[in-house]
Backbone as CSV, one residue per row, in Angstrom:
resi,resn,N_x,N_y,N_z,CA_x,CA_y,CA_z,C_x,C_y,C_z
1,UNK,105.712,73.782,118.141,105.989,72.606,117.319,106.307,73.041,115.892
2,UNK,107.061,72.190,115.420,107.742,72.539,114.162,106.409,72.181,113.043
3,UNK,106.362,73.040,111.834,105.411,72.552,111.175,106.197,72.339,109.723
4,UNK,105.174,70.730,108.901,106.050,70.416,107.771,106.124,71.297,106.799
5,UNK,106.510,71.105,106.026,106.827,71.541,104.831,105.504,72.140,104.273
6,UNK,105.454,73.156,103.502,104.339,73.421,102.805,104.417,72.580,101.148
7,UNK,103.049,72.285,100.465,103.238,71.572,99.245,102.578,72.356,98.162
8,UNK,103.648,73.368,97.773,102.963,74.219,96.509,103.732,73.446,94.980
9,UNK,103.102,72.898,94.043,103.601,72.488,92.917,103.154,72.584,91.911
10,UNK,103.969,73.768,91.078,103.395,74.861,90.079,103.084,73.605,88.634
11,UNK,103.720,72.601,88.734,103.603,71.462,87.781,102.344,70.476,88.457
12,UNK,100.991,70.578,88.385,100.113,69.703,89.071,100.683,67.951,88.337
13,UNK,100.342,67.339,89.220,101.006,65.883,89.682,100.081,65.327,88.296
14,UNK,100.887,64.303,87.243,99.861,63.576,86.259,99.923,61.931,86.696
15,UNK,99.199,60.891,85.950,99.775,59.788,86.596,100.525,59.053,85.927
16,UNK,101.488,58.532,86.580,102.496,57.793,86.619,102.830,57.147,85.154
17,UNK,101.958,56.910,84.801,101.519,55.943,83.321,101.804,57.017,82.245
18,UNK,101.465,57.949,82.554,101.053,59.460,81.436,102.567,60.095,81.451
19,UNK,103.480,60.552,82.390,103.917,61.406,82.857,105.544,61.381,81.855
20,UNK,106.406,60.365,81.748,106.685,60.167,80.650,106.846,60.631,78.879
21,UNK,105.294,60.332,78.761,105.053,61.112,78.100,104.426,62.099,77.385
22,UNK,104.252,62.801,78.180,103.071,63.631,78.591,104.121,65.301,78.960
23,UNK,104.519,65.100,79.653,105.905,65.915,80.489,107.054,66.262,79.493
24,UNK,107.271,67.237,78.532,108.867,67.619,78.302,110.094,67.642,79.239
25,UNK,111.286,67.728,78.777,112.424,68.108,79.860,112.185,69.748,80.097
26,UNK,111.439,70.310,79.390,111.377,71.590,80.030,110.135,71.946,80.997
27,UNK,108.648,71.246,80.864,107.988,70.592,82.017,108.810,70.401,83.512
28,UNK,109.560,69.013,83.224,109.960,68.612,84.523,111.375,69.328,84.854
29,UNK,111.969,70.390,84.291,112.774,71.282,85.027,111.779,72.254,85.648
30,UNK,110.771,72.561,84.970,109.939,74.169,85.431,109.743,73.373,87.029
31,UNK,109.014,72.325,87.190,108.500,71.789,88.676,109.258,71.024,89.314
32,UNK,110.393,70.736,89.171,111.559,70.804,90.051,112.158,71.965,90.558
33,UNK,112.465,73.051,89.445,112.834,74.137,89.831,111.615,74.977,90.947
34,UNK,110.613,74.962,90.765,109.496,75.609,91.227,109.967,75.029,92.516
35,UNK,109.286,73.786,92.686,109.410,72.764,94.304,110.309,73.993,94.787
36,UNK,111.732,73.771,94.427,113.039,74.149,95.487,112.809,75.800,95.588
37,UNK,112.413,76.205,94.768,111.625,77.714,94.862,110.709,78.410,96.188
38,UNK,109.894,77.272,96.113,109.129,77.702,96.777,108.980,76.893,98.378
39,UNK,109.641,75.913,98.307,110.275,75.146,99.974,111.345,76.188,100.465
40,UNK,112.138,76.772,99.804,113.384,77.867,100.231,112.638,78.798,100.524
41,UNK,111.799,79.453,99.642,111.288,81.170,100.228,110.318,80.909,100.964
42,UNK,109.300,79.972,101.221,107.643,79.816,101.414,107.251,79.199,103.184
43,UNK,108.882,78.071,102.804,108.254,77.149,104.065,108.710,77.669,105.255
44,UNK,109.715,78.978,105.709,109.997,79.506,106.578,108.606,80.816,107.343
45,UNK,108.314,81.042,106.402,107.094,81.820,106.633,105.970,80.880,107.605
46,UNK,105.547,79.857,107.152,104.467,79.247,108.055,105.148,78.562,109.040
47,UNK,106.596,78.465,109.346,106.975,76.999,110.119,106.776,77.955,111.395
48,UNK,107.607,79.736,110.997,107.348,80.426,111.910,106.286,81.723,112.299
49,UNK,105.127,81.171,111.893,103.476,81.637,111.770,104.103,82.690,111.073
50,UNK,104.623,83.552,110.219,104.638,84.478,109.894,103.390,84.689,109.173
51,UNK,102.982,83.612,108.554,101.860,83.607,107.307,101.183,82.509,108.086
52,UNK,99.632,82.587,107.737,98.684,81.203,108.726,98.694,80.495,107.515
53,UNK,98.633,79.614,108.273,98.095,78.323,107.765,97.045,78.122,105.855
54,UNK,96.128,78.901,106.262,94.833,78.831,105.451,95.242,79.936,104.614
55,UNK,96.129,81.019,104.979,96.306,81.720,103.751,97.672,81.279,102.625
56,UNK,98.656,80.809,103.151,99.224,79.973,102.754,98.738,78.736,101.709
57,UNK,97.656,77.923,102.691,97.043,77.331,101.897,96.147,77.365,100.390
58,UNK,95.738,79.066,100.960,94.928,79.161,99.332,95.627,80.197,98.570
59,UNK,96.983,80.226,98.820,97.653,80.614,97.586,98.115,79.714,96.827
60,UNK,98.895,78.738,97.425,99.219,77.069,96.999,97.857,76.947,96.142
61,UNK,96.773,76.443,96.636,95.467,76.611,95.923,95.367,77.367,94.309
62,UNK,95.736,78.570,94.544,95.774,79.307,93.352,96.805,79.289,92.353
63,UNK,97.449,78.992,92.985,99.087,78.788,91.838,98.677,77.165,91.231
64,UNK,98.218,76.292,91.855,98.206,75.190,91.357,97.019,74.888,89.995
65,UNK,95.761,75.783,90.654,94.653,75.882,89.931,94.976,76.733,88.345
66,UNK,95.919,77.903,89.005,96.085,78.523,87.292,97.070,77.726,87.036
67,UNK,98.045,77.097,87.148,99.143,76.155,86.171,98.728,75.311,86.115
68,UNK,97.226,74.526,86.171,97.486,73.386,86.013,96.716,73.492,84.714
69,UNK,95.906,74.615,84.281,95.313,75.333,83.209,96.435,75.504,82.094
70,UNK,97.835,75.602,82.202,98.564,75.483,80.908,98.681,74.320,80.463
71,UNK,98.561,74.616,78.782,98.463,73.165,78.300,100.818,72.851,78.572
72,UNK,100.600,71.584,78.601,101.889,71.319,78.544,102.870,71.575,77.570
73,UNK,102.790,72.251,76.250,103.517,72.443,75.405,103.567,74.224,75.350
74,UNK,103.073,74.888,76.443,103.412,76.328,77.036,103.996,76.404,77.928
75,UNK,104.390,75.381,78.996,105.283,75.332,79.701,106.473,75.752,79.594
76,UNK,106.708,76.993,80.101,107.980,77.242,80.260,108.906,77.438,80.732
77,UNK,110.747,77.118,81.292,111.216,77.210,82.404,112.069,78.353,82.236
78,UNK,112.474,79.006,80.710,113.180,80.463,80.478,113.022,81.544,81.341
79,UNK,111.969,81.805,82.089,111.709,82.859,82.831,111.719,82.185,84.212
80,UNK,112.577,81.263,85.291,111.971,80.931,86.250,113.188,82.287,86.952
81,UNK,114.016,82.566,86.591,114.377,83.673,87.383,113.176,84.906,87.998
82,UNK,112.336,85.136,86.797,111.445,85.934,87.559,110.437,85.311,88.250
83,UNK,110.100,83.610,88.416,109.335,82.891,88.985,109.918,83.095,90.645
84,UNK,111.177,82.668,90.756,111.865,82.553,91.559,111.221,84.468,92.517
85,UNK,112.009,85.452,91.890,111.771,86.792,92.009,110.368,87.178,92.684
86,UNK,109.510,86.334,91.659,108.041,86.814,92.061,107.578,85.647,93.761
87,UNK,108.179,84.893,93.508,107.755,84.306,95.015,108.502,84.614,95.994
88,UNK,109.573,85.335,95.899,110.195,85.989,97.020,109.599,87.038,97.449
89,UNK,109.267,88.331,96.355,108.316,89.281,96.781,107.358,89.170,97.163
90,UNK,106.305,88.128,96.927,105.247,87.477,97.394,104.724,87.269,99.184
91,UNK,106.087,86.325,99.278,106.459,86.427,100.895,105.898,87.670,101.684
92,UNK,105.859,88.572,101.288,105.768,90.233,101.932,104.171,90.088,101.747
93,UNK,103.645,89.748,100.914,102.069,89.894,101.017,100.966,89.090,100.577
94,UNK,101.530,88.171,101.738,100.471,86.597,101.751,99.417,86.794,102.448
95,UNK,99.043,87.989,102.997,98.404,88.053,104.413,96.791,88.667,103.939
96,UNK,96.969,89.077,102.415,95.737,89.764,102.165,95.096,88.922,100.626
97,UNK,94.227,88.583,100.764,93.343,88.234,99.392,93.695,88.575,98.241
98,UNK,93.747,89.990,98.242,94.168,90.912,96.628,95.256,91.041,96.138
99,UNK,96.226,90.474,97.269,97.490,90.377,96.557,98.121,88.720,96.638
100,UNK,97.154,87.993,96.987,97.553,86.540,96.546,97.109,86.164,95.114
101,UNK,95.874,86.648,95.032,95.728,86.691,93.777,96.333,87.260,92.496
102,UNK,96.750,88.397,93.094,97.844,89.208,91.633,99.163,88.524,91.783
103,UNK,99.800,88.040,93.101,100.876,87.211,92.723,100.470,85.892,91.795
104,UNK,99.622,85.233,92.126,99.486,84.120,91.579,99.249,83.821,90.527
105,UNK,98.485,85.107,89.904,98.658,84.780,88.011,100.036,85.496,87.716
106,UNK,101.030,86.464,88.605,101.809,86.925,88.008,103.092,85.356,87.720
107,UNK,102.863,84.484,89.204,103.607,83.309,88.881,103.359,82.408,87.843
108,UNK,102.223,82.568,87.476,101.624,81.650,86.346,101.879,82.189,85.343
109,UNK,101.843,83.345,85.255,102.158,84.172,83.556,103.625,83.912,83.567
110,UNK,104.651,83.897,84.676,106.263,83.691,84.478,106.384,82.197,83.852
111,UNK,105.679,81.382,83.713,105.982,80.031,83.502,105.249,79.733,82.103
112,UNK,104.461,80.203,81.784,103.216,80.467,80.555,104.221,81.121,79.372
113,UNK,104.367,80.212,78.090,105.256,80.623,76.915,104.200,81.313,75.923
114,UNK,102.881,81.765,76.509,101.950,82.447,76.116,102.031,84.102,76.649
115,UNK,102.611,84.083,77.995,102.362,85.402,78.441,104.063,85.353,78.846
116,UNK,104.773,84.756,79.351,105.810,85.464,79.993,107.067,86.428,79.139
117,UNK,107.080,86.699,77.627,107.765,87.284,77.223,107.259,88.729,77.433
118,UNK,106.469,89.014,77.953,105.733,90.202,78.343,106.001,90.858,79.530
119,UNK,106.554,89.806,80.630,107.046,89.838,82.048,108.509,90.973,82.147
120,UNK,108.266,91.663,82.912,109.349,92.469,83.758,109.424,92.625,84.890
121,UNK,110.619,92.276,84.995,111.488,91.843,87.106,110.622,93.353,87.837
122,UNK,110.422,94.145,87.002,109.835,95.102,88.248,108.016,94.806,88.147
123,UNK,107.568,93.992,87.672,106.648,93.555,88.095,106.035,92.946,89.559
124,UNK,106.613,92.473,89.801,106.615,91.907,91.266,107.327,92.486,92.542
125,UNK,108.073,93.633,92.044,108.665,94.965,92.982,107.429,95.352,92.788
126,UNK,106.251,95.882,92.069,105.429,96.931,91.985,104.160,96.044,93.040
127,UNK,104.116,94.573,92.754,102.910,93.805,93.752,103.262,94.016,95.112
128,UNK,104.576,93.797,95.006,105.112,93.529,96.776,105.022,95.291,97.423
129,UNK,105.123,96.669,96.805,104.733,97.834,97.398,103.265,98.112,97.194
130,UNK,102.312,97.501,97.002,100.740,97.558,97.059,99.841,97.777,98.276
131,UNK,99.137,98.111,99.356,97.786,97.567,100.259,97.318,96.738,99.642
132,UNK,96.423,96.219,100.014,94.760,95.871,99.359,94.124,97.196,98.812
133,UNK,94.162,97.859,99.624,93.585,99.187,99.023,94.506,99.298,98.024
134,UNK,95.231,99.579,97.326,95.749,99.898,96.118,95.762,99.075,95.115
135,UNK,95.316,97.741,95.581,95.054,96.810,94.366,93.660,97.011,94.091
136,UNK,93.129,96.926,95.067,91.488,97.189,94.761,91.159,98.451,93.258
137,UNK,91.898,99.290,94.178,91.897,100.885,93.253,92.370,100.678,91.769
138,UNK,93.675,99.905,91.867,94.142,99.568,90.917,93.374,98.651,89.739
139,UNK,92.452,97.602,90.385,92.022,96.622,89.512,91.129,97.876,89.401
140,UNK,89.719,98.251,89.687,89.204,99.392,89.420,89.217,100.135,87.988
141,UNK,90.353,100.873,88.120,90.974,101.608,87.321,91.428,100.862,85.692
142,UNK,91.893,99.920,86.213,92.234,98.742,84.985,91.273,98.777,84.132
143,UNK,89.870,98.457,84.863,88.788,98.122,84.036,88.503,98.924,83.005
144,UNK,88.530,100.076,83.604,88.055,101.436,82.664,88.980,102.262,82.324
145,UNK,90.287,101.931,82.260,91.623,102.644,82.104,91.618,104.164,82.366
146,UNK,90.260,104.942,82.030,90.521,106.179,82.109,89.372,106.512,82.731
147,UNK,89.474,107.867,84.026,88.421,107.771,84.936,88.125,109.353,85.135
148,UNK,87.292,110.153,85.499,87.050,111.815,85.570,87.452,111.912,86.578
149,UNK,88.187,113.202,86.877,88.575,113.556,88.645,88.329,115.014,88.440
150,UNK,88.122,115.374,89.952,88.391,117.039,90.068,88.840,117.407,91.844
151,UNK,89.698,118.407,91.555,90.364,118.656,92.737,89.509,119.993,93.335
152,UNK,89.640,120.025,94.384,89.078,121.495,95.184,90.054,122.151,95.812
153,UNK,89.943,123.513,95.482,91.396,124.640,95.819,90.546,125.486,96.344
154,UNK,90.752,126.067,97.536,90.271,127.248,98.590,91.066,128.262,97.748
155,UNK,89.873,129.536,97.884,90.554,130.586,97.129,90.538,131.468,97.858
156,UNK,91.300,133.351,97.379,91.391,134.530,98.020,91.482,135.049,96.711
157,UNK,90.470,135.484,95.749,90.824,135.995,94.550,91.659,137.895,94.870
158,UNK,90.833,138.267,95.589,91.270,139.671,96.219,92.865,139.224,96.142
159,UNK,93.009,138.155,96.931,94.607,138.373,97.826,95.386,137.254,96.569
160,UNK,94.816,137.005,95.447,95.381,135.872,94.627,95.948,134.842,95.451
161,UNK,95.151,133.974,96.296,95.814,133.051,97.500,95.323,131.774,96.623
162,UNK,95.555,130.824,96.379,95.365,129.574,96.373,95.379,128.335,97.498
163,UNK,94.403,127.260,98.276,95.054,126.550,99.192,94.550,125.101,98.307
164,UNK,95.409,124.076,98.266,94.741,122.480,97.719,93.864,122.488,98.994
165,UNK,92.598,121.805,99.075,91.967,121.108,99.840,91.943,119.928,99.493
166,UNK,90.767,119.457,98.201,90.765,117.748,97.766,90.938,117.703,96.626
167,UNK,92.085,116.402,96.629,92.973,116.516,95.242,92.344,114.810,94.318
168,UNK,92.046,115.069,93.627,91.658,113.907,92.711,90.752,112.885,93.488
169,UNK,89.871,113.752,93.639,88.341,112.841,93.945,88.089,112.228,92.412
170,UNK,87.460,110.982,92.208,87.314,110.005,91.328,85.987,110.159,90.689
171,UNK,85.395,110.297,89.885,84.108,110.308,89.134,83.904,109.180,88.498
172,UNK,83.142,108.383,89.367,82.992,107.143,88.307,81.414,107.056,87.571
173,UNK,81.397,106.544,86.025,79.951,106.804,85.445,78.920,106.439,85.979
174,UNK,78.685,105.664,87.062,77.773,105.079,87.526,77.627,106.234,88.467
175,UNK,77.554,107.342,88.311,77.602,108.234,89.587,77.959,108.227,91.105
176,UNK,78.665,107.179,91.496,79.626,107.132,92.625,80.497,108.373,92.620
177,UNK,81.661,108.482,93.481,82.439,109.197,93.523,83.487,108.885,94.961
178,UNK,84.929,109.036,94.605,85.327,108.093,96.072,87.407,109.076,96.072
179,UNK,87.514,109.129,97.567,88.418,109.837,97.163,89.438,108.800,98.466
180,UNK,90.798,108.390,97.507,91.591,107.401,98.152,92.916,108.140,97.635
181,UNK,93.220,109.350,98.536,94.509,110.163,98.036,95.832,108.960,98.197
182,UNK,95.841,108.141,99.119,96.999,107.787,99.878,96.935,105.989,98.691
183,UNK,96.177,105.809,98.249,96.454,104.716,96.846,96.815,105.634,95.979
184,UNK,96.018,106.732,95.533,96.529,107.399,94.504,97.779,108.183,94.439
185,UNK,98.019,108.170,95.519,99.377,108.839,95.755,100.897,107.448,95.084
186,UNK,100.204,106.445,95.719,101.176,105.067,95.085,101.304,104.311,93.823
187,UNK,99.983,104.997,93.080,99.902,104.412,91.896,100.828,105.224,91.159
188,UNK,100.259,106.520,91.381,101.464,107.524,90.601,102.863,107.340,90.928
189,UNK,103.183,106.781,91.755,104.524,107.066,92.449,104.981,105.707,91.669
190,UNK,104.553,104.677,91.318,104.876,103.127,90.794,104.834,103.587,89.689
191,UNK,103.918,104.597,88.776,104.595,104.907,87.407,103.082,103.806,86.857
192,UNK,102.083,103.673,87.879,100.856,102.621,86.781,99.791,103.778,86.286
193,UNK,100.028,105.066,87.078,98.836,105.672,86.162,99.422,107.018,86.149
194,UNK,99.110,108.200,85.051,99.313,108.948,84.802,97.970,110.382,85.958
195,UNK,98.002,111.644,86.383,97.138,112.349,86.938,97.078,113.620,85.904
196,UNK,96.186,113.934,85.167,96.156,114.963,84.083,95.348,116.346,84.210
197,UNK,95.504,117.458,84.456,95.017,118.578,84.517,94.531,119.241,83.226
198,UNK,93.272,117.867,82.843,92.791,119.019,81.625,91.516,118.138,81.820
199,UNK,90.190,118.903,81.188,88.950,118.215,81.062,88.439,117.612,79.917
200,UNK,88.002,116.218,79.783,87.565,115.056,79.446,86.454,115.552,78.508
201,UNK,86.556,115.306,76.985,85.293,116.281,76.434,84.390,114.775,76.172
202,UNK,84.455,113.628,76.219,83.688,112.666,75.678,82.275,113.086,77.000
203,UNK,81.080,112.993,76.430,79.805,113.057,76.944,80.088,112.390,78.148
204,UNK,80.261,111.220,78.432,79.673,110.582,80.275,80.957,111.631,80.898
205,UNK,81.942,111.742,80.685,82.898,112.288,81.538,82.016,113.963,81.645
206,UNK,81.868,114.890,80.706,81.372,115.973,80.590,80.105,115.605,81.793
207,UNK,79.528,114.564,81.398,78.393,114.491,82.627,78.889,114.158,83.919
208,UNK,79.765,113.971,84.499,80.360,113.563,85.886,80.948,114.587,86.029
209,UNK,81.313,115.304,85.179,81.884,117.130,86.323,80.497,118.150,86.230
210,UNK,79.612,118.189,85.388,78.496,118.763,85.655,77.537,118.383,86.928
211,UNK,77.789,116.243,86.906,77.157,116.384,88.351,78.125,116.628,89.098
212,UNK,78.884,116.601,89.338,79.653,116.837,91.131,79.520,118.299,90.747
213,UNK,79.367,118.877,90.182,79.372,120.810,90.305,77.756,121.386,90.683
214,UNK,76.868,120.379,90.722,75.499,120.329,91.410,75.555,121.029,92.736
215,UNK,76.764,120.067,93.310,76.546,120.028,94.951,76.158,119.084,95.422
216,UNK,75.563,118.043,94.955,74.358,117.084,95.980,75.455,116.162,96.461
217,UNK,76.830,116.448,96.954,77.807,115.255,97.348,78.552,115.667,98.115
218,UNK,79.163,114.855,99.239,79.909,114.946,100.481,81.138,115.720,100.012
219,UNK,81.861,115.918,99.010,82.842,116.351,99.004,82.566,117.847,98.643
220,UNK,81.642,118.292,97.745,80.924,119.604,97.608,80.968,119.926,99.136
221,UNK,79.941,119.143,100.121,79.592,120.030,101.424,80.950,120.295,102.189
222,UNK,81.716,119.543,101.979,83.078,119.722,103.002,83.603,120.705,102.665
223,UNK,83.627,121.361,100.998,84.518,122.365,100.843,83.835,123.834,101.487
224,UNK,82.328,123.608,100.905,81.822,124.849,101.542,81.984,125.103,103.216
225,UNK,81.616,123.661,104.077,81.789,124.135,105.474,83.399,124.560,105.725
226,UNK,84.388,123.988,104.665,85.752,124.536,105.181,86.101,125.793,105.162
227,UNK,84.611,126.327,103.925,85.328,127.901,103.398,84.410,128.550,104.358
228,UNK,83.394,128.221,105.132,82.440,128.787,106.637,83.481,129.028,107.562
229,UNK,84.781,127.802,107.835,85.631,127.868,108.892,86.617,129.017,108.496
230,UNK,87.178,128.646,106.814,88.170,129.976,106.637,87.914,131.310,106.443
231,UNK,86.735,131.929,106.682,86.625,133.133,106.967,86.867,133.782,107.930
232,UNK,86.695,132.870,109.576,87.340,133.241,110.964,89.060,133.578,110.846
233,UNK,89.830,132.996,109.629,91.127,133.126,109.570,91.564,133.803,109.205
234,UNK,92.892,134.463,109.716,93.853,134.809,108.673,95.178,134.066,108.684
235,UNK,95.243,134.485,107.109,94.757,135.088,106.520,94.086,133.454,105.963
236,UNK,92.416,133.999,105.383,91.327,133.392,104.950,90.784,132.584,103.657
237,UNK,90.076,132.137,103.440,90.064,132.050,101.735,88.592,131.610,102.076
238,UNK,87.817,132.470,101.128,86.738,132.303,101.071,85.784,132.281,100.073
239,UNK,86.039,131.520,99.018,84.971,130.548,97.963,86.040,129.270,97.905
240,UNK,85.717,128.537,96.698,86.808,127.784,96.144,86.250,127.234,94.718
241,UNK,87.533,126.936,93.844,87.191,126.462,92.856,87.116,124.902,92.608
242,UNK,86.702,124.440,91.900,86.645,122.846,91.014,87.416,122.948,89.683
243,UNK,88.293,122.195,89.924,89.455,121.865,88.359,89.172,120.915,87.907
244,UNK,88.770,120.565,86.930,88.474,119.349,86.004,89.752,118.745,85.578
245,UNK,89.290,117.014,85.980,90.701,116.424,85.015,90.255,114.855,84.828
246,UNK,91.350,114.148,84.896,91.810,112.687,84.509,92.402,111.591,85.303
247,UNK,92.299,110.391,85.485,93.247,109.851,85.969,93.409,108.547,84.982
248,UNK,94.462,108.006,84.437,94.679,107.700,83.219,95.690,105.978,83.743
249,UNK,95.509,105.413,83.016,96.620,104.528,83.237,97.906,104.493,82.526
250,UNK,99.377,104.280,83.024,99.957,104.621,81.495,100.644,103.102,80.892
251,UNK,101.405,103.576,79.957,102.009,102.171,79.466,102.183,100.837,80.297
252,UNK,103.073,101.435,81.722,103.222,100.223,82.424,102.050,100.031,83.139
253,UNK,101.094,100.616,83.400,100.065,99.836,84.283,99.022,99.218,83.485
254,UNK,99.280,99.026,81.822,98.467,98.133,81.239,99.410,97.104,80.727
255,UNK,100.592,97.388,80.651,101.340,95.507,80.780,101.183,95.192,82.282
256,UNK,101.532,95.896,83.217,101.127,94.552,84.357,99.631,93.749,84.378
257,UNK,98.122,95.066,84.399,97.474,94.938,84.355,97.241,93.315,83.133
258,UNK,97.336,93.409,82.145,97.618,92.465,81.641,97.663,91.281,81.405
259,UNK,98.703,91.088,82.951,99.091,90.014,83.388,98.433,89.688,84.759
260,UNK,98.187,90.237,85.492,97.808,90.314,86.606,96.418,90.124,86.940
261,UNK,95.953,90.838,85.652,94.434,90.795,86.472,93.809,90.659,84.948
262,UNK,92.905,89.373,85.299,91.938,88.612,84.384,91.185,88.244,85.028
């Protein structure tokens, strides 16, 4: 069975009495334009389950809840090209929590004469190539813009051999530690964070490579049982070192950040 129309309306409904004058002509272009926006890209997705029901539903939910938060004299319709932009890319990742949410203030910041001169079309190219896992990592990272890492390299000093084993395990101050090569591999690759090969002299960072150089952590024991296995080999490597470094956010991953995540 055919299903109706979905009802996302980035202009929440005022009444009838108010609306007049209450509403600019640049108001009631932004939510006209929006409507046909988002019936063209949105309503093909649920008619043919691509997207369910309920997640659909609480993005509508969220777009309506943050625009209905602009006062009416920030309303803006100058940027609906990237409104338009950002709900097309959107389409691609309705299916997960973490990225309904980063679309949905990114649609709200395109319409917002508070935030959208800040907006760039590759903003919403960078949401639509995300996981969840990489937003997660990403919001993460946001918080604290700059984070301790250290990589582990199997050695052969005799034979000057070098091998990478684990590359930018994460040091976070709370003494966690968490290693997500395959986000970090995408953040760098999107250009949101910088990976730096030098060591962090501020005190908590100095204290997060002194503890992981303890040992008392899963990624310590893996290297030693790997360098137990590479001695049966050749050719072998048998200690390994710890490189101290960084993982940094750069320019562009604190304008999206920015916008995206509040």
């Amino acid at each position: 069975m055919t299903k109706s129309p979905i009802n996302v309306n980035i202009v929440p409904d005022l009444p009838e009495s108010t609306k007049e004058e209450a509403l600019n002509p640049s108001a009631n272009l932004l939510g006209q334009a929006f409507r046909g926006i988002a019936h063209k890209v949105l309503d093909p997705l649920v008619r043919y389950n691509i997207v369910k029901d309920n997640e659909m539903d609480d993005f509508s939910e969220k777009i309506r809840n943050k625009t209905s938060n602009i006062p009416i004299e920030h309303r803006d319709s100058s940027k609906i090209g990237l409104t338009l932009k950002a709900v097309e890319d959107s389409s691609y990742q309705l299916n997960t929590e973490e990225l309904r949410e980063l679309f949905s203030n990114l649609i709200s910041a395109s319409v917002d004469s508070r935030k959208n001169s800040n907006l760039l079309p590759s903003f919403s190219t960078i949401l639509k190539d995300l996981s969840a896992e990489d937003a997660r990592l990403y919001k993460k990272l946001f918080e604290v813009v700059t984070v301790a890492s250290v990589n582990i390299k199997l050695i052969n000093r005799k034979e000057s051999r070098v091998l990478p084993f684990l590359d930018n395990i994460i040091l976070n101050d709370d003494g966690s530690m968490s290693y997500e090569p395959i986000s970090i591999n995408t953040l760098e690759r999107l250009g949101l964070i910088k990976i730096e090969k030098a060591t962090l002299i501020q005190p908590n960072f100095m204290k997060n490579y002194s503890d992981f150089k303890k040992g008392s952590n899963l990624f310590y024991e893996r290297a030693l049982n790997e360098v137990q296995r590479q001695k049966s080999l050749t050719p072998s490597f048998n200690e390994f070192d710890i490189v101290e470094g960084y993982i940094t956010l750069t320019n562009l991953g604190k304008s999206l950040g920015n916008v995206v995540i509040y």
